[in-house]
DRENPA-3360 file (N, C-alpha, C; in nm, 2 decimals, always signed):
BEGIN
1 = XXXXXXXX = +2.21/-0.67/+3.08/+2.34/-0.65/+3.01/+2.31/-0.61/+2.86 ~ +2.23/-0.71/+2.79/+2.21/-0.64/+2.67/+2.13/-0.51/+2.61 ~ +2.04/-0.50/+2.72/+1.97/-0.39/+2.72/+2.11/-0.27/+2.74 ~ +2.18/-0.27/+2.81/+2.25/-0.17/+2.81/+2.34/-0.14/+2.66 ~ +2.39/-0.23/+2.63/+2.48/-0.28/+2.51/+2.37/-0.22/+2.41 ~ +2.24/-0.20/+2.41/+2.13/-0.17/+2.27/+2.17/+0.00/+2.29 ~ +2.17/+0.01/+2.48/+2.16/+0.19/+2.48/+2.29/+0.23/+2.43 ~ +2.37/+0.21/+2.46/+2.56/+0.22/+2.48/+2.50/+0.21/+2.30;
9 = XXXXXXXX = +2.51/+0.15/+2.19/+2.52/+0.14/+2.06/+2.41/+0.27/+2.01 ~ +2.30/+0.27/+2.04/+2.20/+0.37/+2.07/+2.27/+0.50/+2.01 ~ +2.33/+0.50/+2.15/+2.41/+0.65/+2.15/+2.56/+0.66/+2.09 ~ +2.57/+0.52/+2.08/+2.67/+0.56/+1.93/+2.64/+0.65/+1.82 ~ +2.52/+0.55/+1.77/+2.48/+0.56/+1.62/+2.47/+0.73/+1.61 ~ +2.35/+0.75/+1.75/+2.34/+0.90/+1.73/+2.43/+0.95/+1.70 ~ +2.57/+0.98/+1.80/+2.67/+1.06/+1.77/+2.76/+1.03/+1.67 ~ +2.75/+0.96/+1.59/+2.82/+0.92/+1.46/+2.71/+0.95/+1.38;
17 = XXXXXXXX = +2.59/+0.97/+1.36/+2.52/+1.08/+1.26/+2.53/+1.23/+1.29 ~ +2.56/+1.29/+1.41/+2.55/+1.40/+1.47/+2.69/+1.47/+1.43 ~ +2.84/+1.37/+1.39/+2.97/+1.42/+1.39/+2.95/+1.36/+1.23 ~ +2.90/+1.28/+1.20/+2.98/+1.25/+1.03/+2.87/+1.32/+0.94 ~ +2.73/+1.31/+1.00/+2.61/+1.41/+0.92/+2.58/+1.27/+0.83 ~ +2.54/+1.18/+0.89/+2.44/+1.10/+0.83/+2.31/+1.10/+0.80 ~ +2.27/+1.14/+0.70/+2.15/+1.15/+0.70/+2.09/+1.27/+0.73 ~ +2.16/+1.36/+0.70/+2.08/+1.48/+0.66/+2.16/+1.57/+0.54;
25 = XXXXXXXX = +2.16/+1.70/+0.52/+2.27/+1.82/+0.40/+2.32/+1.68/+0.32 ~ +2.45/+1.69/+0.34/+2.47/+1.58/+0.23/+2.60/+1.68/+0.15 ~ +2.66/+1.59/+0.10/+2.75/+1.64/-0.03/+2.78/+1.54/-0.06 ~ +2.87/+1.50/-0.20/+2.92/+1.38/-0.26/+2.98/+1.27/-0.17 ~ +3.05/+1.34/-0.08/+3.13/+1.28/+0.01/+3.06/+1.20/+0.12 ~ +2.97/+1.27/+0.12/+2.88/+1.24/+0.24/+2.69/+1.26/+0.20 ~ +2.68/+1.17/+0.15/+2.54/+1.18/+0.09/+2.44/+1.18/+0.21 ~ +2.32/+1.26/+0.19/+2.22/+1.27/+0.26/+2.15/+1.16/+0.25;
33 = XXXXXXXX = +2.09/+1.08/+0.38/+2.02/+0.96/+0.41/+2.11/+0.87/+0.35 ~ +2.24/+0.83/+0.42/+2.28/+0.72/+0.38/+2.27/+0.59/+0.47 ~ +2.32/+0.45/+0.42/+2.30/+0.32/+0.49/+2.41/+0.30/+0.50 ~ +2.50/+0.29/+0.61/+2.63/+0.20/+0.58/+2.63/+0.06/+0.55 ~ +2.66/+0.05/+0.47/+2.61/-0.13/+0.41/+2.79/-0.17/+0.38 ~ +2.89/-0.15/+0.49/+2.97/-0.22/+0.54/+3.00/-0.26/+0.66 ~ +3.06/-0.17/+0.78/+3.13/-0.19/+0.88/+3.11/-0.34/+0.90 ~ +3.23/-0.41/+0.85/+3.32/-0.54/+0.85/+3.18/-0.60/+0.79;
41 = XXXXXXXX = +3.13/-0.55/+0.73/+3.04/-0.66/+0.63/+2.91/-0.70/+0.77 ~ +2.91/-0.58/+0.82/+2.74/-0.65/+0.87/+2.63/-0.55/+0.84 ~ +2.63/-0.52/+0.72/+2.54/-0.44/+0.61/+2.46/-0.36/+0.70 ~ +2.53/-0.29/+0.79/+2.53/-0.17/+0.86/+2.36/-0.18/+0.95 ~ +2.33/-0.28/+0.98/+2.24/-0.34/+1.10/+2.27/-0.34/+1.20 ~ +2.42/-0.40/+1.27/+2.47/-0.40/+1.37/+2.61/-0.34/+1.41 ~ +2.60/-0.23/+1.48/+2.76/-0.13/+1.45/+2.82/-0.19/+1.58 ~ +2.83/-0.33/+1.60/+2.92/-0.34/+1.77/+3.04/-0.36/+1.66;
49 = XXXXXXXX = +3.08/-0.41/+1.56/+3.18/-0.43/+1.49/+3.25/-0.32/+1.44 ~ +3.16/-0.22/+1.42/+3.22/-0.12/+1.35/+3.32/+0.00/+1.42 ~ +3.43/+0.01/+1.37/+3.53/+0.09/+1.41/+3.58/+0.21/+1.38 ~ +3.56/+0.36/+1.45/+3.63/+0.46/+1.37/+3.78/+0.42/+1.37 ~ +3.83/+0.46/+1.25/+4.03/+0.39/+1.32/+4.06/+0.58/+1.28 ~ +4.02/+0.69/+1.24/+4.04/+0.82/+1.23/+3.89/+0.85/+1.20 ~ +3.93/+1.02/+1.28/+3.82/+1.07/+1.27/+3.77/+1.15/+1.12 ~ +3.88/+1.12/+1.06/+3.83/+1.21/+0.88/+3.82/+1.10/+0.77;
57 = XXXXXXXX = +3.85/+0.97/+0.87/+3.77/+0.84/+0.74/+3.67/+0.73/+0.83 ~ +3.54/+0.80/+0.88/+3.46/+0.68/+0.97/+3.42/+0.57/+0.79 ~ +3.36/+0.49/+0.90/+3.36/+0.38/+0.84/+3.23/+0.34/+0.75 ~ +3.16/+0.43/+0.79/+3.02/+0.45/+0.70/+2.96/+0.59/+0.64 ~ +2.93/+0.56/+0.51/+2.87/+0.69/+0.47/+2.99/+0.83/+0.38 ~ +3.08/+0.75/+0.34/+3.16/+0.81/+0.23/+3.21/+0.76/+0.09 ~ +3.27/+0.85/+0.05/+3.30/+0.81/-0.10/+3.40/+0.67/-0.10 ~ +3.47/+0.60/-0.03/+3.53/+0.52/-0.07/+3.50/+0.40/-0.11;
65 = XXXXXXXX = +3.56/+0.37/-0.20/+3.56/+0.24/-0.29/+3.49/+0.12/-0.21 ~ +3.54/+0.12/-0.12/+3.52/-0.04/-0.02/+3.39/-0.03/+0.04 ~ +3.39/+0.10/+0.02/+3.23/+0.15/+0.10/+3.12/+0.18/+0.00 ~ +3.00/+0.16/+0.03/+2.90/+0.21/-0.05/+2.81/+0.25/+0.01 ~ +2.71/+0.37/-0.05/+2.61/+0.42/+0.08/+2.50/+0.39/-0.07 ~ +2.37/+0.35/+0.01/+2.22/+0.34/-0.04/+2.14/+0.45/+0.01 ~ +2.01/+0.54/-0.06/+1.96/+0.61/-0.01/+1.86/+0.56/+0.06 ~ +1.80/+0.60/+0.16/+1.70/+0.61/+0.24/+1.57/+0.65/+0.14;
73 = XXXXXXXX = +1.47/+0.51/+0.12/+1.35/+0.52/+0.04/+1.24/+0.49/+0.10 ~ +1.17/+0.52/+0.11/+1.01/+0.42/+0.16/+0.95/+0.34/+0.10 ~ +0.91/+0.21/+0.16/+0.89/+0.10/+0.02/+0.75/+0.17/-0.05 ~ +0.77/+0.13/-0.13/+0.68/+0.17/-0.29/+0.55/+0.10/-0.26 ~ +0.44/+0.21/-0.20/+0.33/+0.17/-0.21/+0.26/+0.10/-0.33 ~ +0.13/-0.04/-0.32/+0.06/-0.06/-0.37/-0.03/+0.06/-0.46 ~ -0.01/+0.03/-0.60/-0.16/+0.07/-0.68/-0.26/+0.00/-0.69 ~ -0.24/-0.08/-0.67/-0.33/-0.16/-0.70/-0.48/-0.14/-0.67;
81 = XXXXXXXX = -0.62/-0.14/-0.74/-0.72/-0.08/-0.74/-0.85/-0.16/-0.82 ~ -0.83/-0.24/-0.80/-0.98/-0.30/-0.89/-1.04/-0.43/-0.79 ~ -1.21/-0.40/-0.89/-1.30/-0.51/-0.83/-1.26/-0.61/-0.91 ~ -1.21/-0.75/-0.83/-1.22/-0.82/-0.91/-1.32/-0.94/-0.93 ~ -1.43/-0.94/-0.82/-1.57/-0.98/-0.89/-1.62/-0.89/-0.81 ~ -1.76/-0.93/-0.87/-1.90/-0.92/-0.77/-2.05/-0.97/-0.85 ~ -2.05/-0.96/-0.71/-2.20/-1.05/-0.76/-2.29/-1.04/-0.62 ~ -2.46/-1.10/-0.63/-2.53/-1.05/-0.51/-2.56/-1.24/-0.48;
89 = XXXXXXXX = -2.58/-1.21/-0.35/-2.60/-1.35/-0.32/-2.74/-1.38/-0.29 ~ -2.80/-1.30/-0.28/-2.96/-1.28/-0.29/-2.99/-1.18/-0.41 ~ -3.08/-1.20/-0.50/-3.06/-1.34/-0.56/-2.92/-1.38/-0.65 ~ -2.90/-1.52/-0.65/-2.77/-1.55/-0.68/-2.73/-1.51/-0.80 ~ -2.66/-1.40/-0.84/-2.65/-1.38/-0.99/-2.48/-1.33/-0.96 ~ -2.45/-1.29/-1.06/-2.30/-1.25/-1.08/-2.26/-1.12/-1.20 ~ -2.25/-1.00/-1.15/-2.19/-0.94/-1.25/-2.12/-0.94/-1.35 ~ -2.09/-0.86/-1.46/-1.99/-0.88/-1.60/-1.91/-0.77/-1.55;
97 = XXXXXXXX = -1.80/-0.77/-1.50/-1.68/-0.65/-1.51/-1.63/-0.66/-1.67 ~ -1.61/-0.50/-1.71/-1.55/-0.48/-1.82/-1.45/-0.35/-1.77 ~ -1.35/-0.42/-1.74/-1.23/-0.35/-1.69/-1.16/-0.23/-1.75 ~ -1.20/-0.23/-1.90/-1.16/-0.12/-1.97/-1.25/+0.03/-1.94 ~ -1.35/-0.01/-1.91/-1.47/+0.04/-1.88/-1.48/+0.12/-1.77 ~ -1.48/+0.02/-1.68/-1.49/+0.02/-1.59/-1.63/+0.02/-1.51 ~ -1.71/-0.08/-1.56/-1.81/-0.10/-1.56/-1.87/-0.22/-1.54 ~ -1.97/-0.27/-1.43/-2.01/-0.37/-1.42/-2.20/-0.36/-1.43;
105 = XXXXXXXX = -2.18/-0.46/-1.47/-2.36/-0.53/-1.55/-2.43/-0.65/-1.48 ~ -2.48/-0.65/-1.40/-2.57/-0.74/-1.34/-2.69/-0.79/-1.38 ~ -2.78/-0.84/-1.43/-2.90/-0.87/-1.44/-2.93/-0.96/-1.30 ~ -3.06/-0.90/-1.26/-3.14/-0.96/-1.21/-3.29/-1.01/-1.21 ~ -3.34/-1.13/-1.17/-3.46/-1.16/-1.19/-3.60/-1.07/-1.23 ~ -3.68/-1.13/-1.28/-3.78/-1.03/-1.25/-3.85/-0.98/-1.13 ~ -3.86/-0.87/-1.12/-3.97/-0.86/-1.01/-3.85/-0.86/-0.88 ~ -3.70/-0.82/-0.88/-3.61/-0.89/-0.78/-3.60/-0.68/-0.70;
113 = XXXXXXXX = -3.65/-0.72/-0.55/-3.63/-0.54/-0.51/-3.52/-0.52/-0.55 ~ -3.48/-0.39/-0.60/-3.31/-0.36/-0.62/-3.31/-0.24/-0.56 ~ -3.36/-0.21/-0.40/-3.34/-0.11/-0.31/-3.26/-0.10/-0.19 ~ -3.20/-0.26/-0.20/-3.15/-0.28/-0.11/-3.04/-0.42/-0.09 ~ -2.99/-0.40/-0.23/-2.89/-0.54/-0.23/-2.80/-0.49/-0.18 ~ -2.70/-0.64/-0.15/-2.65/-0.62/-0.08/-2.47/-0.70/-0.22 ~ -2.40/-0.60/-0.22/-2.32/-0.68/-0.32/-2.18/-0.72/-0.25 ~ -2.15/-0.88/-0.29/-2.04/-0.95/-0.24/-1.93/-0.94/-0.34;
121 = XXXXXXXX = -1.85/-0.86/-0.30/-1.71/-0.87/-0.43/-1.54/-0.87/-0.35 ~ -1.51/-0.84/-0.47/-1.31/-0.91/-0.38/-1.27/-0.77/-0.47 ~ -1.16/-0.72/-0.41/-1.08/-0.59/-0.43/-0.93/-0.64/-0.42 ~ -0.85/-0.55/-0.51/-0.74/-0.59/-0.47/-0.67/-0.46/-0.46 ~ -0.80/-0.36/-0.40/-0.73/-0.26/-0.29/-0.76/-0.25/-0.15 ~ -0.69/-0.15/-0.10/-0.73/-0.14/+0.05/-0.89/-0.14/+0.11 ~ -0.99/-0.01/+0.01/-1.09/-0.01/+0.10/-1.15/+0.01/-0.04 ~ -1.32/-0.02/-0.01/-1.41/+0.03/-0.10/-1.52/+0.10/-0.06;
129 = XXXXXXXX = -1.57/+0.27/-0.14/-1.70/+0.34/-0.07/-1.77/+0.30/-0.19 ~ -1.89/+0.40/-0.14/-2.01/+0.38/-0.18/-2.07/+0.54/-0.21 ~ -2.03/+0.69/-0.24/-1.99/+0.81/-0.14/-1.92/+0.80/-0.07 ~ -2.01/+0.82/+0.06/-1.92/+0.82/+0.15/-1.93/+0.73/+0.27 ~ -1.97/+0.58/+0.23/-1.99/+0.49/+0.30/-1.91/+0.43/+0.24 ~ -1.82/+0.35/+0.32/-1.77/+0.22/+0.32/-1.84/+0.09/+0.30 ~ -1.77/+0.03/+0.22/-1.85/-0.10/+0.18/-1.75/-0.23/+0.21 ~ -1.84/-0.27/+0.30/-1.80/-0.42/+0.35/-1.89/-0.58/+0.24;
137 = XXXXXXXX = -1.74/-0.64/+0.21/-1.84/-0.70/+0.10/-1.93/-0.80/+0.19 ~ -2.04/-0.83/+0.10/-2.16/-0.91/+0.16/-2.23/-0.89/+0.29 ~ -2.18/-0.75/+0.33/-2.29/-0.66/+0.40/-2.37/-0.55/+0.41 ~ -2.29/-0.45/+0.28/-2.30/-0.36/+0.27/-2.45/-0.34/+0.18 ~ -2.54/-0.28/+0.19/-2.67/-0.26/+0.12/-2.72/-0.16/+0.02 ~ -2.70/-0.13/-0.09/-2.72/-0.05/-0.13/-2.86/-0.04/-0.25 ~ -2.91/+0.12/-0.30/-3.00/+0.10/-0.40/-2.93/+0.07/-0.54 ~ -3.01/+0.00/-0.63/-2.95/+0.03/-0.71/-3.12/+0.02/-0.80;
145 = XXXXXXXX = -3.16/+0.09/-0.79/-3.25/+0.16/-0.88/-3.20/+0.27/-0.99 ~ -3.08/+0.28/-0.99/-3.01/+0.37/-1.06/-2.84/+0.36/-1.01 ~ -2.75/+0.36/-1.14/-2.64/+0.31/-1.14/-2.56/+0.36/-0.99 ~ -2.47/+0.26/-0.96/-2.37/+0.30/-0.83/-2.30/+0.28/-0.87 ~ -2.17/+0.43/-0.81/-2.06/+0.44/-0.83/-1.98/+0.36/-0.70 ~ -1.94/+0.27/-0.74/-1.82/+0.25/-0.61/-1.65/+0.27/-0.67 ~ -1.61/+0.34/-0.54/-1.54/+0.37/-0.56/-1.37/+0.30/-0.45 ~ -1.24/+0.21/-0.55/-1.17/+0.14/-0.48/-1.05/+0.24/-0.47;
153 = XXXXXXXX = -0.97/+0.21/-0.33/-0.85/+0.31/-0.32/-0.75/+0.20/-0.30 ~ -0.64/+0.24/-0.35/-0.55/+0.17/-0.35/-0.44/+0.24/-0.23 ~ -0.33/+0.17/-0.21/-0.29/+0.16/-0.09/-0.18/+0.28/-0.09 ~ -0.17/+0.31/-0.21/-0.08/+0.45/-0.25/-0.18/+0.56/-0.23 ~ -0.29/+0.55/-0.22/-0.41/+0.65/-0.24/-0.46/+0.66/-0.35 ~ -0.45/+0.62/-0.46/-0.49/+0.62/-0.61/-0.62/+0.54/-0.55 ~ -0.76/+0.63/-0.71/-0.90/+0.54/-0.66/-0.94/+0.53/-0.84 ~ -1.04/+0.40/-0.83/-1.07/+0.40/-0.97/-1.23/+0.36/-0.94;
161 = XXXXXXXX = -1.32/+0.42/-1.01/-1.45/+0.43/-1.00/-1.49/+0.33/-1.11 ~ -1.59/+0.19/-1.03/-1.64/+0.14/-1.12/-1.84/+0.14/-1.11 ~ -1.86/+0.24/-1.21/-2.02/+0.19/-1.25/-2.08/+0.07/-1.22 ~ -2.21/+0.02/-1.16/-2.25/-0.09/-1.10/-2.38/-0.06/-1.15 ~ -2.40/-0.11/-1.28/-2.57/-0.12/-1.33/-2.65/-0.25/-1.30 ~ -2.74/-0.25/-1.23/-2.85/-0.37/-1.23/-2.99/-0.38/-1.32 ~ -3.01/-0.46/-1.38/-3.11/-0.43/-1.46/-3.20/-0.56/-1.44 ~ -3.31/-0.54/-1.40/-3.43/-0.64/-1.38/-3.44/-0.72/-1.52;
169 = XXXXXX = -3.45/-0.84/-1.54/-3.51/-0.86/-1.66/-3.67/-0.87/-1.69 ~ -3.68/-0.85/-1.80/-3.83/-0.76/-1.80/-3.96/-0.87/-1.83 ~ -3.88/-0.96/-1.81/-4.02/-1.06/-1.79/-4.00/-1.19/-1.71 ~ -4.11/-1.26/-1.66/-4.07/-1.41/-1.58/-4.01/-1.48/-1.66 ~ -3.91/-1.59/-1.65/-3.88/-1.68/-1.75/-4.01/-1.80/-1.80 ~ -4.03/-1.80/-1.88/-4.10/-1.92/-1.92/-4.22/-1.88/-1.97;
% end
């Protein structure tokens, strides 16, 4: 029964955007991608309530006062885009992010291979490469015998490249 009641409403909606032109052309009267955010106040989610009483004033998607239409938006992707640490956990050290920069600074021990670390960091975007490798933190291995670019994308598609320099320190301690 309700299943029918979803179709039966279904094929409302359609034909009340197909006769009033909801949501597509548009004119003042009738704005393109509109929301009915009344029929009897159920902010146009559920139309079992909603009533044509004439066919030249339906009840959603015009200029009147009592009525209001919202445009049809898509929520506002994330920018968001940066490392916000890293560090290698063999050996245990931790990078300096300088965010203006965009640049991170590692020292590592003496004598420590740097052909093959592996760097653990947190993002506060979607994905991070490497080129064109993906980098999974605290698995991913890379050289760093010479600076790496990683590169973070944010969820809008915006990417911000941060420099990853390791530098051995140049002697044992002590």
């Amino acid at each position: 029964m309700l299943l029918n009641k979803i179709k039966v409403l279904s094929i409302i909606l359609i034909l009340g955007i197909i006769v009033y032109g909801c949501g597509g052309g548009g004119s003042s009267d009738n704005p393109a991608n509109c929301i009915c955010t009344s029929c009897a106040g159920l902010g146009g989610t559920n139309l079992m309530d909603c009533k044509i009483e004439q066919a030249s004033d339906p009840p959603c998607c015009h200029s009147s006062s009592s009525l209001s239409q919202s445009p049809l938006t898509s929520p506002k992707l994330s920018d968001a885009k940066a490392l916000i640490s890293f560090k290698f956990i063999s050996p245990a050290v931790s990078g300096t992010i300088n965010e203006d920069s965009h640049t991170i600074s590692v020292a590592v021990p003496y004598e420590t291979n740097v052909t093959a670390l592996v760097g653990t960091f947190t993002t506060s975007g979607t994905s991070v490469y490497v080129g064109s490798t993906a980098q999974v933190s605290g698995e991913t291995a890379n050289n760093f015998t010479s600076p790496v670019v990683y590169t973070v994308t944010a969820e809008d598609g915006s990417t911000v490249a941060y420099t990853v320099t390791v530098t051995p320190q140049l002697s044992e301690p002590g």
